[in-house]
DSSP file (Angstrom, degrees, kcal/mol; ACC not computed):
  #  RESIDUE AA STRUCTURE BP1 BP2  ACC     N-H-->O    O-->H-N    N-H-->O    O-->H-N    TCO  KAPPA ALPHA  PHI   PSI    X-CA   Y-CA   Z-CA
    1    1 A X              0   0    0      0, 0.0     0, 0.0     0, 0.0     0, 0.0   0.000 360.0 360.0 360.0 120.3   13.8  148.8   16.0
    2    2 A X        -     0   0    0      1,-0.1     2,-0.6     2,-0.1     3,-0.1   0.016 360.0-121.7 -16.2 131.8   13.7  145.4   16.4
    3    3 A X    >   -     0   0    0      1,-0.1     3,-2.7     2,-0.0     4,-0.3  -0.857  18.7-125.4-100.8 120.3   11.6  143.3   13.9
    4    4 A X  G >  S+     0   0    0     -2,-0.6     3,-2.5     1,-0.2    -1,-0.1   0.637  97.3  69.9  12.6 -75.0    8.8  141.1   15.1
    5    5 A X  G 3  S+     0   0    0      1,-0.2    74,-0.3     2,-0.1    -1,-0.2   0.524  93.9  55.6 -73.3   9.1    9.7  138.0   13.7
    6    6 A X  G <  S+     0   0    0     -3,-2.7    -1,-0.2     1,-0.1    -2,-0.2   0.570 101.5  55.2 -94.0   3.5   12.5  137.6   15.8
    7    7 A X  S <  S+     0   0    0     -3,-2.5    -2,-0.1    -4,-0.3    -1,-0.1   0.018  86.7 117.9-120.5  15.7   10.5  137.9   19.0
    8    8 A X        -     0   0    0     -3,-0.1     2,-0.3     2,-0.0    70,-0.1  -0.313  49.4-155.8 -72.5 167.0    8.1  134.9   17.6
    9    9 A X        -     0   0    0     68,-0.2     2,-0.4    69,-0.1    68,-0.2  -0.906  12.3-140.9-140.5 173.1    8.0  131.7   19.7
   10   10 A X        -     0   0    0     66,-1.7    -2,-0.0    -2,-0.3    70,-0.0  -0.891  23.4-125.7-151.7 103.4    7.2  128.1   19.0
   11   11 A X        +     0   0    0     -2,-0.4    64,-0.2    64,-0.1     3,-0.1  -0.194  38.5 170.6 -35.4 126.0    5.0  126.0   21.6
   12   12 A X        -     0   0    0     62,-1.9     2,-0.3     1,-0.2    63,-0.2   0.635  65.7  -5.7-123.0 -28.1    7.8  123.2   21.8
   13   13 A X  E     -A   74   0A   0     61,-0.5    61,-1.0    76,-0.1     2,-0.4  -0.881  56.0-164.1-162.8 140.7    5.9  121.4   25.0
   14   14 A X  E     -A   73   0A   0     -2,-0.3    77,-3.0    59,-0.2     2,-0.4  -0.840  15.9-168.7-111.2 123.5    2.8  122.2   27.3
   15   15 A X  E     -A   72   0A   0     57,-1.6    57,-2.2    -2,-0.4     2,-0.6  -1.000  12.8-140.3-119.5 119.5    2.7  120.3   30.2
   16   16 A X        +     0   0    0     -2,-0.4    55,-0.2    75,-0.2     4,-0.1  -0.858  24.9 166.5 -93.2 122.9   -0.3  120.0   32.7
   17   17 A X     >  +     0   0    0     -2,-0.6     4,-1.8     1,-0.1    54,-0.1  -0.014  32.1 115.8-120.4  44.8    0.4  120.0   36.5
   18   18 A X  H  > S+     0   0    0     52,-0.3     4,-2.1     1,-0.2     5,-0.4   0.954  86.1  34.5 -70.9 -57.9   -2.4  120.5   38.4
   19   19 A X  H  > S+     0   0    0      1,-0.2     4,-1.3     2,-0.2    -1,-0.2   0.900 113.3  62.9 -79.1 -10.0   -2.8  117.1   40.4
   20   20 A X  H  > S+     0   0    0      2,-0.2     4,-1.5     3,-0.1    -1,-0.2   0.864 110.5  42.1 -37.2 -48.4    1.1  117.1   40.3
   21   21 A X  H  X S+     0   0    0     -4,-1.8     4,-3.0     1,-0.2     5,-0.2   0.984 113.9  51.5 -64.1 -67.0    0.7  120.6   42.6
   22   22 A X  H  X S+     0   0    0     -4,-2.1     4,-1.1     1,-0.2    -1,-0.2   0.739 102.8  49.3 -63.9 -23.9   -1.8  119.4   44.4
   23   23 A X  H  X S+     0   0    0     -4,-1.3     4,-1.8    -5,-0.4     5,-0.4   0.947 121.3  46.3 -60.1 -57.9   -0.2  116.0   45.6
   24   24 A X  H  X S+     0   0    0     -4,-1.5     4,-1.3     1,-0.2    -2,-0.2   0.959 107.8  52.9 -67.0 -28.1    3.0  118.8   46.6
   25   25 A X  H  X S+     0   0    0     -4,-3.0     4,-1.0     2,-0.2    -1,-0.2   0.943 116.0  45.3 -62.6 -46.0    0.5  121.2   48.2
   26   26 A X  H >X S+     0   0    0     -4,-1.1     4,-2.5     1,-0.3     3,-2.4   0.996 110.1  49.4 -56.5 -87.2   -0.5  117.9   50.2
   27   27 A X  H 3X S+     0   0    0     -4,-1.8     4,-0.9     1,-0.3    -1,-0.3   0.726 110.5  49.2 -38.6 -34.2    2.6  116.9   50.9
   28   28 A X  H 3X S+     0   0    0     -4,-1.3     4,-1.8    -5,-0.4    -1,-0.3   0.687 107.3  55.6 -84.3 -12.9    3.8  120.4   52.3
   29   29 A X  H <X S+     0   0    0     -3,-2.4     4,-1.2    -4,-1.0    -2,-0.2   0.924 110.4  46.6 -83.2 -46.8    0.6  120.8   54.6
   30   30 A X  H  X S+     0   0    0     -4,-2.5     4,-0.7     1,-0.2     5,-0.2   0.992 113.4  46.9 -33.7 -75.2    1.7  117.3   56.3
   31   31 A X  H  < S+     0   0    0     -4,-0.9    -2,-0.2    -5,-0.3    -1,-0.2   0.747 115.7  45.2 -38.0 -67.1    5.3  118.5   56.5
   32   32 A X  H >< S+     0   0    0     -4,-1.8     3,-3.8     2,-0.3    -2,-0.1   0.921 114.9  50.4 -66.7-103.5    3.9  122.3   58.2
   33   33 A X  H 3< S+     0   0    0     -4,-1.2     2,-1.3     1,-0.4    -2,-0.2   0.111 112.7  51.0 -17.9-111.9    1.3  120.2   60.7
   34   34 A X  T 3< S+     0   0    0     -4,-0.7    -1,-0.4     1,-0.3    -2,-0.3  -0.070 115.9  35.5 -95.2  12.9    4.5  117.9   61.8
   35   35 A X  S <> S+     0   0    0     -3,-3.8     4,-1.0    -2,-1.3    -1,-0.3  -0.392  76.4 122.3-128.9  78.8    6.6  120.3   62.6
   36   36 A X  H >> S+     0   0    0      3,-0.1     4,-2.9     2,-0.1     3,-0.7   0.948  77.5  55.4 -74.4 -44.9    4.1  122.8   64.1
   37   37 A X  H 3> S+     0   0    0      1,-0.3     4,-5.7     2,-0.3     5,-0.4   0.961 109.0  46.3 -63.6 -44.1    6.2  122.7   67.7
   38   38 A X  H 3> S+     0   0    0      1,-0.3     4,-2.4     2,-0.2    -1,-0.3   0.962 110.4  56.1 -67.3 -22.9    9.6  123.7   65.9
   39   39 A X  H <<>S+     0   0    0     -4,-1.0     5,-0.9    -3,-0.7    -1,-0.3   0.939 103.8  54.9 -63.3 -45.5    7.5  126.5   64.0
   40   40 A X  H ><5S+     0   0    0     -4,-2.9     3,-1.0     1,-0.2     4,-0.4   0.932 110.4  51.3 -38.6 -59.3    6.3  127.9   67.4
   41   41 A X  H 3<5S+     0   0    0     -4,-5.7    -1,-0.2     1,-0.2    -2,-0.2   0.815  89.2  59.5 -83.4 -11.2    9.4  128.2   68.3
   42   42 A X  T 3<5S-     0   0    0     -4,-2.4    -1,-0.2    -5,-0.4    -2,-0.1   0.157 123.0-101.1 -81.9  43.4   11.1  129.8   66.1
   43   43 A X  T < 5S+     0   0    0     -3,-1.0     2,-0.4     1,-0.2    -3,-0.2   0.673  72.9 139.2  71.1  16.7    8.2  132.8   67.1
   44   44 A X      < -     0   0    0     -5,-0.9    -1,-0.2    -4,-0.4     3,-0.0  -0.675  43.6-149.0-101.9 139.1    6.0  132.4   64.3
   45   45 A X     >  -     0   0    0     -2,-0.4     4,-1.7    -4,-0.0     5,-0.2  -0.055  24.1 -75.4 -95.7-151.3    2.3  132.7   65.9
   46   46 A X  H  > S+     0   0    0      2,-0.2     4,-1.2     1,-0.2     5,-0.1   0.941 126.8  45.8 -78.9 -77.6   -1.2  131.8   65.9
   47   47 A X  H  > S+     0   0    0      2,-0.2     4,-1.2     1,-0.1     3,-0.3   0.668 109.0  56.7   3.2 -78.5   -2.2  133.9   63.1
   48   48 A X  H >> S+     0   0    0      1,-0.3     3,-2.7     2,-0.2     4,-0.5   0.677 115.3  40.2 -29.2 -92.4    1.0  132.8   60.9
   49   49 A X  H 3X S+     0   0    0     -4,-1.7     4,-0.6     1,-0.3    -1,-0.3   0.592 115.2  53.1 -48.7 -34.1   -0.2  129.0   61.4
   50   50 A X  H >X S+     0   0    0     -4,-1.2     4,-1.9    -3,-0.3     3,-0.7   0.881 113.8  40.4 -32.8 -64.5   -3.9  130.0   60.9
   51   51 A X  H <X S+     0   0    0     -3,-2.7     4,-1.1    -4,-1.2    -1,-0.2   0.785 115.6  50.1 -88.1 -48.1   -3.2  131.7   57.7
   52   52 A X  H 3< S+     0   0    0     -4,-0.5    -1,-0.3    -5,-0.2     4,-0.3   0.153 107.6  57.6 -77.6   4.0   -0.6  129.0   56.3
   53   53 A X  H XX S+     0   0    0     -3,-0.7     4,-1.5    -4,-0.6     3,-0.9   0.848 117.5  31.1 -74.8 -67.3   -3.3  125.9   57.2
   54   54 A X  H >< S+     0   0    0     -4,-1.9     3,-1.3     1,-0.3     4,-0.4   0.892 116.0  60.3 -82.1 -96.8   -6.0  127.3   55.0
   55   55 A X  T 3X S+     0   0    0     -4,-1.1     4,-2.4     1,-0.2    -1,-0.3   0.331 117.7  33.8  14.9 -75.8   -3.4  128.8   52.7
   56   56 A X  H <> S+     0   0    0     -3,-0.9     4,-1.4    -4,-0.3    -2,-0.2   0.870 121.3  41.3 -44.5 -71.0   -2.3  125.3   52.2
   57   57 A X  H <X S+     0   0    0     -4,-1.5     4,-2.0    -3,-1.3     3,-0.3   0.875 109.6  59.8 -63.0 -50.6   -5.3  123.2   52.4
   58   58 A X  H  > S+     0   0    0     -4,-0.4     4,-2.3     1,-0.2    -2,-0.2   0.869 109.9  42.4 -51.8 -51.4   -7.4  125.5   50.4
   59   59 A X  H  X S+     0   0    0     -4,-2.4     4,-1.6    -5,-0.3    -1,-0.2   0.742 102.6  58.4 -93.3   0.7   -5.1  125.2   47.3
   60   60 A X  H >X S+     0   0    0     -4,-1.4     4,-3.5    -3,-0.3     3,-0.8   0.952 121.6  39.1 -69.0 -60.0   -4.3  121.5   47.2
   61   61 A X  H 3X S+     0   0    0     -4,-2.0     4,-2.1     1,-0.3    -2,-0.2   0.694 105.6  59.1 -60.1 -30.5   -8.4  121.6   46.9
   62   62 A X  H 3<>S+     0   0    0     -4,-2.3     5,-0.9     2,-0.2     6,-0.6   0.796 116.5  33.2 -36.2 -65.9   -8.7  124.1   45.0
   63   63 A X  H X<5S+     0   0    0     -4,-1.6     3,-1.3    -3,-0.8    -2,-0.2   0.764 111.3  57.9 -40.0 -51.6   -6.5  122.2   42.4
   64   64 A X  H 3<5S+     0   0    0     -4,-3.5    -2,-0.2     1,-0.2    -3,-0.2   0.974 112.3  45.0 -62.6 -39.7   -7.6  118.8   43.0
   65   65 A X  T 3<5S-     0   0    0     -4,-2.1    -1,-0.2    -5,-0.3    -2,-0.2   0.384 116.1-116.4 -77.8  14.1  -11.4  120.4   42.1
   66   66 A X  T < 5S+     0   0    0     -3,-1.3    -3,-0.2     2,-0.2    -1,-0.1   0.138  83.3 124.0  52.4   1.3   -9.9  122.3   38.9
   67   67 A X  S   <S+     0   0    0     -5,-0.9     2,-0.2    -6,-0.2    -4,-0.2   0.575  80.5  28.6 -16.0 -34.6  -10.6  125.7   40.3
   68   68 A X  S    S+     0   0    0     -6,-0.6     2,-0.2    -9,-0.1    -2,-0.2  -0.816  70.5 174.5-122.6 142.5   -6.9  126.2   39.8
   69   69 A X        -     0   0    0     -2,-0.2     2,-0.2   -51,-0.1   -53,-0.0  -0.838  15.3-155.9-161.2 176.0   -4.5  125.0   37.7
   70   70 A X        -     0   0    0     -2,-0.2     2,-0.3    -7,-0.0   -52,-0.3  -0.307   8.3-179.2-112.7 164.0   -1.0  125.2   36.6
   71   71 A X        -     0   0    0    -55,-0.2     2,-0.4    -2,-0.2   -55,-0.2  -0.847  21.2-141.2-170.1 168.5    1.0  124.3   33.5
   72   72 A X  E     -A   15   0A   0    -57,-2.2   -57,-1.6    -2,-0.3     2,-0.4  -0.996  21.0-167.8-142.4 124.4    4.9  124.5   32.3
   73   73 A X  E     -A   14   0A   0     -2,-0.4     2,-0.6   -59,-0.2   -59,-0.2  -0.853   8.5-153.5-119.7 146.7    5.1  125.6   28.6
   74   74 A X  E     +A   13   0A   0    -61,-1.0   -62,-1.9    -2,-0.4   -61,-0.5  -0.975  25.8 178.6-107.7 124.5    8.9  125.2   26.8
   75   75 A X        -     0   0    0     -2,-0.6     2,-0.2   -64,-0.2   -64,-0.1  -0.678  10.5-173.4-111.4-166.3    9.0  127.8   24.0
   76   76 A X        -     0   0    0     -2,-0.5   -66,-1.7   -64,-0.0    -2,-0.0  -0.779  35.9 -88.9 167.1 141.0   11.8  128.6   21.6
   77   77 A X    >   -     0   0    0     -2,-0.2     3,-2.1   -68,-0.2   -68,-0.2  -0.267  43.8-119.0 -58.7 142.8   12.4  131.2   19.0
   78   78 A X  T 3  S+     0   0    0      1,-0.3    -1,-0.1   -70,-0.1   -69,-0.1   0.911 111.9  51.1 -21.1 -66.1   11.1  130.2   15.7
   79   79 A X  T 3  S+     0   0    0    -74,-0.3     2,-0.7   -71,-0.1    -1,-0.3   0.289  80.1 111.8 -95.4  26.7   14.0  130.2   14.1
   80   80 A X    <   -     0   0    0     -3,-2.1    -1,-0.1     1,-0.2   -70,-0.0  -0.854  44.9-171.7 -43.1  86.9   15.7  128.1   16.6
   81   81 A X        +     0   0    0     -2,-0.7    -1,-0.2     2,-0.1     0, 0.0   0.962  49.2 107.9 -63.6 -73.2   16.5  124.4   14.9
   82   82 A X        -     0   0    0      1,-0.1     2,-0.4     2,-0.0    -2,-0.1   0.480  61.2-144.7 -63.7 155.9   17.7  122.6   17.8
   83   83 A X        -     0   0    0      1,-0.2    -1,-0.1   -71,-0.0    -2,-0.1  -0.740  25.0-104.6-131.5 134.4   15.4  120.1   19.2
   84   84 A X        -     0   0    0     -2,-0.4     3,-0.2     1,-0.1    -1,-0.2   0.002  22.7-127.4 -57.1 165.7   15.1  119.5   22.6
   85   85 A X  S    S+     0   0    0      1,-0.4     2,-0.6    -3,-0.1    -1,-0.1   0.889 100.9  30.2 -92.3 -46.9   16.9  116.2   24.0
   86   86 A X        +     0   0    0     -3,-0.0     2,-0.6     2,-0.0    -1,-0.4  -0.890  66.5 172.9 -92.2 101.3   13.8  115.0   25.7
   87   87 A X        -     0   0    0     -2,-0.6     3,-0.1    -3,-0.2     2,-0.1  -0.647  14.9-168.2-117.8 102.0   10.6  115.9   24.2
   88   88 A X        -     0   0    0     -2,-0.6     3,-0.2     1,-0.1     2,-0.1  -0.390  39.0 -84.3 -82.5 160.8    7.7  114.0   26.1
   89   89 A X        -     0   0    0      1,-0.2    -1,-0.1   -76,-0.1   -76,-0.1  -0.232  52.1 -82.9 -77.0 114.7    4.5  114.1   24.6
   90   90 A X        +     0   0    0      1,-0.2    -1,-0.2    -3,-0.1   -75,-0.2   0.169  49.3 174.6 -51.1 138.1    1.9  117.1   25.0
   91   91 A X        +     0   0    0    -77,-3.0   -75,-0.2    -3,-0.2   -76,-0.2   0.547  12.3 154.9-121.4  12.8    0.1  116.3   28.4
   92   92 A X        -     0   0    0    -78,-0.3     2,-0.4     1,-0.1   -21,-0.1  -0.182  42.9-126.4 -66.1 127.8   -2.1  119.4   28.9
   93   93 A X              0   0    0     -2,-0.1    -1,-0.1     1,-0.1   -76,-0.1  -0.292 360.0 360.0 -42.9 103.0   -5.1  118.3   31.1
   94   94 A X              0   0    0     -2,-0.4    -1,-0.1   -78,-0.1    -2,-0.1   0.593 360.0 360.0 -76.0 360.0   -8.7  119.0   29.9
């Protein structure tokens, strides 16, 4: 049996990316709307686009109004010295 304290972690950086997502949720909804035509053809119907507007639109807002959110956490075992190369600054989002 395995002991616990090898299975420990240590928060090495917390990152928040909510209005990061939403600016890419934005940015993919454009991209889907401009090429609606080439999505028609390759058979996708009205339903699909229906379901992939709101999809879309719903979670950039969803995010931008903090309903939602995201984060990207770095762990490492405890007993792991090495140091990261980059370690930017804790950025989590209140």
């Amino acid at each position: 049996m395995r002991k616990l304290y090898l299975l420990a972690l240590a928060l090495l950086v917390a990152l928040g990316a909510r209005m990061h997502y939403a600016e890419t949720l934005h940015e993919w909804h454009g991209r889907f709307l401009g090429e609606l035509s080439a999505v028609r053809r390759r058979g996708f119907d009205e339903r699909f686009f229906r379901m992939w507007d709101h999809y879309l639109a719903y979670c950039e807002g969803a995010f931008r109004e903090r309903y939602i959110s995201n984060v990207q956490l770095v762990l490492s075992k405890v007993s792991n010295s090495k140091r990261l190369i980059h370690e930017p600054d804790m950025e989590l989002e209140h």
